[in-house]
C-alpha positions as CSV (number, residue, x, y, z in Angstrom):
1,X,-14.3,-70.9,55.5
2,X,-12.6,-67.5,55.0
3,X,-11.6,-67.2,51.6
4,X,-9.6,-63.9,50.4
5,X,-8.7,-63.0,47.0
6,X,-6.0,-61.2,46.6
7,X,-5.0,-59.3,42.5
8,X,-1.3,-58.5,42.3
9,X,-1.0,-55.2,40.7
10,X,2.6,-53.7,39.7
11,X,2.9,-50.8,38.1
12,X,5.9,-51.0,36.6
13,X,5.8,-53.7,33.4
14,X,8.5,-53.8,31.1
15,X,6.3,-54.0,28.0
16,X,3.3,-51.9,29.3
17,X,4.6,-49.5,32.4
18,X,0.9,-48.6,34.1
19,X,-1.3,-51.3,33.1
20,X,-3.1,-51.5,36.0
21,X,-4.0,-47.9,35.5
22,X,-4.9,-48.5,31.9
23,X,-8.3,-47.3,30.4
24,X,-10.7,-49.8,28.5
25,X,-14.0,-47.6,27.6
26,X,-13.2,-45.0,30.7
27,X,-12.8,-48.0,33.2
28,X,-9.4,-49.2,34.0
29,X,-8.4,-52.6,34.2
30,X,-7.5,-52.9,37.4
31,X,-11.3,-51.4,37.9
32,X,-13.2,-53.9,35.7
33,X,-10.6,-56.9,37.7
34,X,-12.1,-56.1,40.9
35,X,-15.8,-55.8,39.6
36,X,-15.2,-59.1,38.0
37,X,-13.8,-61.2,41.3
38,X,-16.4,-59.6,43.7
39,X,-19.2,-61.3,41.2
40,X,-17.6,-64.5,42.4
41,X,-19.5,-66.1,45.7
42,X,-18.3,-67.7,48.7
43,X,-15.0,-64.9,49.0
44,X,-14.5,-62.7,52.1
45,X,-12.5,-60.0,50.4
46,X,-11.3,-59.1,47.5
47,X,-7.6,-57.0,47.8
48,X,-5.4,-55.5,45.5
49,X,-1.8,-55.7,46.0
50,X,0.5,-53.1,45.3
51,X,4.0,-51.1,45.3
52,X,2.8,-47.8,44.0
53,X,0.6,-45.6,45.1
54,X,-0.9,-44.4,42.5
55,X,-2.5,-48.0,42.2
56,X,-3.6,-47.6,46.2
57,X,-4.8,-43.9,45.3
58,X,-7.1,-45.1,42.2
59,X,-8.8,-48.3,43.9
60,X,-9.6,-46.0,46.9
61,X,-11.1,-43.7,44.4
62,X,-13.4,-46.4,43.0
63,X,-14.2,-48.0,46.6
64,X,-12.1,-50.8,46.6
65,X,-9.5,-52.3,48.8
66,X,-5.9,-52.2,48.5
67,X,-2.9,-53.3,50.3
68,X,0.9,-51.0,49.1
69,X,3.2,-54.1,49.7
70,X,7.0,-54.1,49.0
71,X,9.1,-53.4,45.4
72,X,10.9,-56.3,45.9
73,X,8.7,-59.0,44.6
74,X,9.8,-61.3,41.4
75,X,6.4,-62.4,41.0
76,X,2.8,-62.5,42.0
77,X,2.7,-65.3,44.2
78,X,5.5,-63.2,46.8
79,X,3.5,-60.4,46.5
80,X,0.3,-62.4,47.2
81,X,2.2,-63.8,50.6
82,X,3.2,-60.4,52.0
83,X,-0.5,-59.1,51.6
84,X,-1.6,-62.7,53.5
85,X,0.8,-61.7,56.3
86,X,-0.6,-58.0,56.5
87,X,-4.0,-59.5,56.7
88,X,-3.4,-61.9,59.3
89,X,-1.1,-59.3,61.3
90,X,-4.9,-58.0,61.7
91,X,-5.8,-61.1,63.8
92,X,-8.0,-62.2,61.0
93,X,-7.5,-66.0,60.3
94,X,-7.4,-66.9,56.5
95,X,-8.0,-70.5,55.2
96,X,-7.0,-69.9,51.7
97,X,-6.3,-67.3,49.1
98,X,-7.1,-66.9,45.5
99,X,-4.3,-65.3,43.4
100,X,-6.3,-63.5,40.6
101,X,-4.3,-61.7,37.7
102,X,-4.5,-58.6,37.4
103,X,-4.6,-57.8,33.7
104,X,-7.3,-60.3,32.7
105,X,-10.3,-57.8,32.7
106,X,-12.7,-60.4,31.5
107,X,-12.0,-62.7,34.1
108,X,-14.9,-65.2,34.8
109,X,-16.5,-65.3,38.1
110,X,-17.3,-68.7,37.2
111,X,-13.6,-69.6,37.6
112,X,-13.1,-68.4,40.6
113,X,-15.7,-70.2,42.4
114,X,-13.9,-73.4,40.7
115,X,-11.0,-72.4,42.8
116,X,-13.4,-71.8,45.7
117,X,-15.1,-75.1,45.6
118,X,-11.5,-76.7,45.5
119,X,-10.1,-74.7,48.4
120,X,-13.2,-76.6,50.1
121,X,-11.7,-80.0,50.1
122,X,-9.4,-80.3,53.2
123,X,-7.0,-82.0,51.5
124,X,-6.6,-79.7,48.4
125,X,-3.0,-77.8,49.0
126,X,-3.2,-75.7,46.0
127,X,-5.6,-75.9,43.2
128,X,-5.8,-74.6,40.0
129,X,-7.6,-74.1,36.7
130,X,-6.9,-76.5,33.2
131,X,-8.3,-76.1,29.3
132,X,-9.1,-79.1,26.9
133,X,-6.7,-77.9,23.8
134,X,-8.4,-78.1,20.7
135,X,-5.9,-76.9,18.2
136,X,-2.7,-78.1,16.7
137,X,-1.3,-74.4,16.8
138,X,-1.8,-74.5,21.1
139,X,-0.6,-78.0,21.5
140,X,2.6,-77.3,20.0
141,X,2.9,-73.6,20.9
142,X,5.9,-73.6,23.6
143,X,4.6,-70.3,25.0
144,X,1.4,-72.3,25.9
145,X,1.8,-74.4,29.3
146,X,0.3,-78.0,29.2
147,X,-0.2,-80.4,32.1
148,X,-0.6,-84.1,32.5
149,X,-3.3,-85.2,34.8
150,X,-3.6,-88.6,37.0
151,X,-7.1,-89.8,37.5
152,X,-7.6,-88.0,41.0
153,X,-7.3,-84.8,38.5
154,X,-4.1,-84.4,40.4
155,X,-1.2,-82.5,38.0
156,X,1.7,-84.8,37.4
157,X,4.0,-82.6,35.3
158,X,3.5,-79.1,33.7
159,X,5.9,-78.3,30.7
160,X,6.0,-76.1,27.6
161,X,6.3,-79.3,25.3
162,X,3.1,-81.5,24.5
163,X,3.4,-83.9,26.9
164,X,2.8,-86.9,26.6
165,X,4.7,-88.2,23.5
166,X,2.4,-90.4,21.3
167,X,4.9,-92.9,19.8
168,X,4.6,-94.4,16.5
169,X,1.5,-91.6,15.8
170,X,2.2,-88.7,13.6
171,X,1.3,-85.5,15.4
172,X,-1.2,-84.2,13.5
173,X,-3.1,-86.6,14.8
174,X,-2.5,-86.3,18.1
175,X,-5.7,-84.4,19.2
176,X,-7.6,-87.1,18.0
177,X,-5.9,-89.8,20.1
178,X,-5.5,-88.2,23.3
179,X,-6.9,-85.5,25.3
180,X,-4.5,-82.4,26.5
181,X,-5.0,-79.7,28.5
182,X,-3.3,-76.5,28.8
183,X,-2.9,-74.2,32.2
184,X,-4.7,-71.6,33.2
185,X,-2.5,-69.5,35.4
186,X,-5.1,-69.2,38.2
187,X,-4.4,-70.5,42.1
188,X,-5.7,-71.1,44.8
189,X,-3.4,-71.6,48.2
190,X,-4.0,-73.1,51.5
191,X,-2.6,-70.5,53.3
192,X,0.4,-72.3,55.6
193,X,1.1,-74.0,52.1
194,X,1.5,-70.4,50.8
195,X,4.1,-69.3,53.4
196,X,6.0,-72.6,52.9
197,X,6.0,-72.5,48.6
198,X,7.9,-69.1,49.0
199,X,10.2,-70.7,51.2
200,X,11.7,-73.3,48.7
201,X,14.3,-73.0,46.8
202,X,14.5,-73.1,42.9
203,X,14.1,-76.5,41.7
204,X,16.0,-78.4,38.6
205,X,12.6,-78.9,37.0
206,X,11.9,-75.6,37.7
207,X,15.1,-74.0,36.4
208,X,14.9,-76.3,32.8
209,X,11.3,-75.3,31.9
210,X,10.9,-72.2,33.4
211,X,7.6,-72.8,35.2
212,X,7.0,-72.2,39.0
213,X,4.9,-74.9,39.7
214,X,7.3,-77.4,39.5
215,X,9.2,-76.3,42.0
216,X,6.3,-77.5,44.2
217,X,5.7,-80.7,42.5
218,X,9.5,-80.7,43.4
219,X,9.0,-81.0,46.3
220,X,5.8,-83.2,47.0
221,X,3.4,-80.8,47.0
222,X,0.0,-81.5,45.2
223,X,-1.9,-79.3,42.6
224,X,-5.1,-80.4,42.0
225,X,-6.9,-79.2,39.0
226,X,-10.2,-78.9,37.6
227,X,-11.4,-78.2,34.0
228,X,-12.8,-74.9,32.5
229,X,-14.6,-74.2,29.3
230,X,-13.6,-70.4,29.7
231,X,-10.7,-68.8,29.4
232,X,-9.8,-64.8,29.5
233,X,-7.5,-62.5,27.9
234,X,-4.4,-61.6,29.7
235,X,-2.9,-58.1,28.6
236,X,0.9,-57.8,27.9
237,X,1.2,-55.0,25.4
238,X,-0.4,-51.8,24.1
239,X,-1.7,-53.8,21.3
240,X,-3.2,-56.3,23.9
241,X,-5.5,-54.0,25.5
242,X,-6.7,-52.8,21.5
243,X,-7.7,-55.6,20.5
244,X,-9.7,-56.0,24.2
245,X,-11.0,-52.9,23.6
246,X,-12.4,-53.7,20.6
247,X,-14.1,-56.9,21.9
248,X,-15.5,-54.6,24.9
């Protein structure tokens, strides 16, 4: 099974304008992103994707390999389907794709070869990555996605609320009566499902809480999930990448 991942990289950020480029102990991120992913087994190549060339100039430098795609992207997941087309504009044939972030420099291998192993199941459509929440502070943090599971470990509903409502319990003792999960942003596509995501338009779901994926669930396609015990830093700020830094 041919397996690509592909790490959107823009170089313009609002909060942090050249992240990609930015240094943690003379490696950049985008740098120690790549090394991660390429520890992963069972990919066929690992690409970034970009819209500056200063990005394209600095992963050639370091030996990796790098697609300059459009300025016109909104979001990772349109960037990730222009580089799919590039590819397969080069006759290669691509089953799946793994959407890696690029500003989580300790990024566990281990989780991508979840996603792997999920891509390997014919009927997965998209797949991606949950967390066991274990404190009050995450569970009720609306900044924090959760998602509700059926048994199949199919996602039934993401939202930024904790979900689902225990009635008659008081929350603090939620934790202790049911199990959440939070989402870790991580994806992996079947590829014609890739092509036809970006092809939908904005869902009510979608619109109310803010959250991508439920434009899909809109629209009856499945997520499947699988638990992680890890989860990495993503960097947003300047301060971000300090406090990394310091764990580094």
């Amino acid at each position: 099974m041919n397996i690509v991942a592909i790490i959107p990289a823009r170089f313009q950020s609002t909060r942090f304008p050249g992240k990609p480029l930015a240094l943690i102990h003379g490696k950049s991120m985008i740098n120690r992103v790549v090394e991660q992913v390429h520890k992963a087994h069972g990919l066929s190549r690992v690409v970034v994707a970009t819209d500056d060339q200063r990005i394209v100039k600095h992963v050639q430098d370091f030996g990796g390999e790098v697609i300059l795609t459009g300025i016109h992207h909104l979001n990772g997941t349109s960037r990730c389907l222009e580089t799919l087309k590039i590819l397969q504009d080069e006759s290669l044939k691509i089953d799946a794709v793994i959407n890696v972030q690029g500003d989580e420099p300790g990024i566990h291998p281990e989780q991508i070869e979840q996603l792997i192993h999920l891509m390997h199941h014919p009927e997965v459509e998209i797949g991606t990555l949950i967390k066991k929440i274990d404190s009050e502070e995450t569970l009720f943090n609306p900044n924090v996605v959760k998602v509700v599971i059926g048994d199949d470990n199919h996602a039934l509903y993401f939202s930024r609320q904790a979900i689902p409502f225990l009635r008659g319990i008081d929350k603090h003792q939620w934790l202790t009566r049911h199990t959440y999960y939070k989402h870790i942003g991580m994806y992996g596509y079947r590829s014609e499902i890739l092509k036809k995501i970006m092809d939908l338009p904005p869902g009510k779901l979608e619109q109310a809480e803010n959250l991508e994926q439920l434009r899909w669930l809109e629209n009856r396609i499945s997520i499947s999930t699988q638990i992680t015990d890890y989860e990495s830093i993503g960097i947003d700020t300047p301060d971000d990448l300090q406090k990394l830094t310091n764990i580094f």
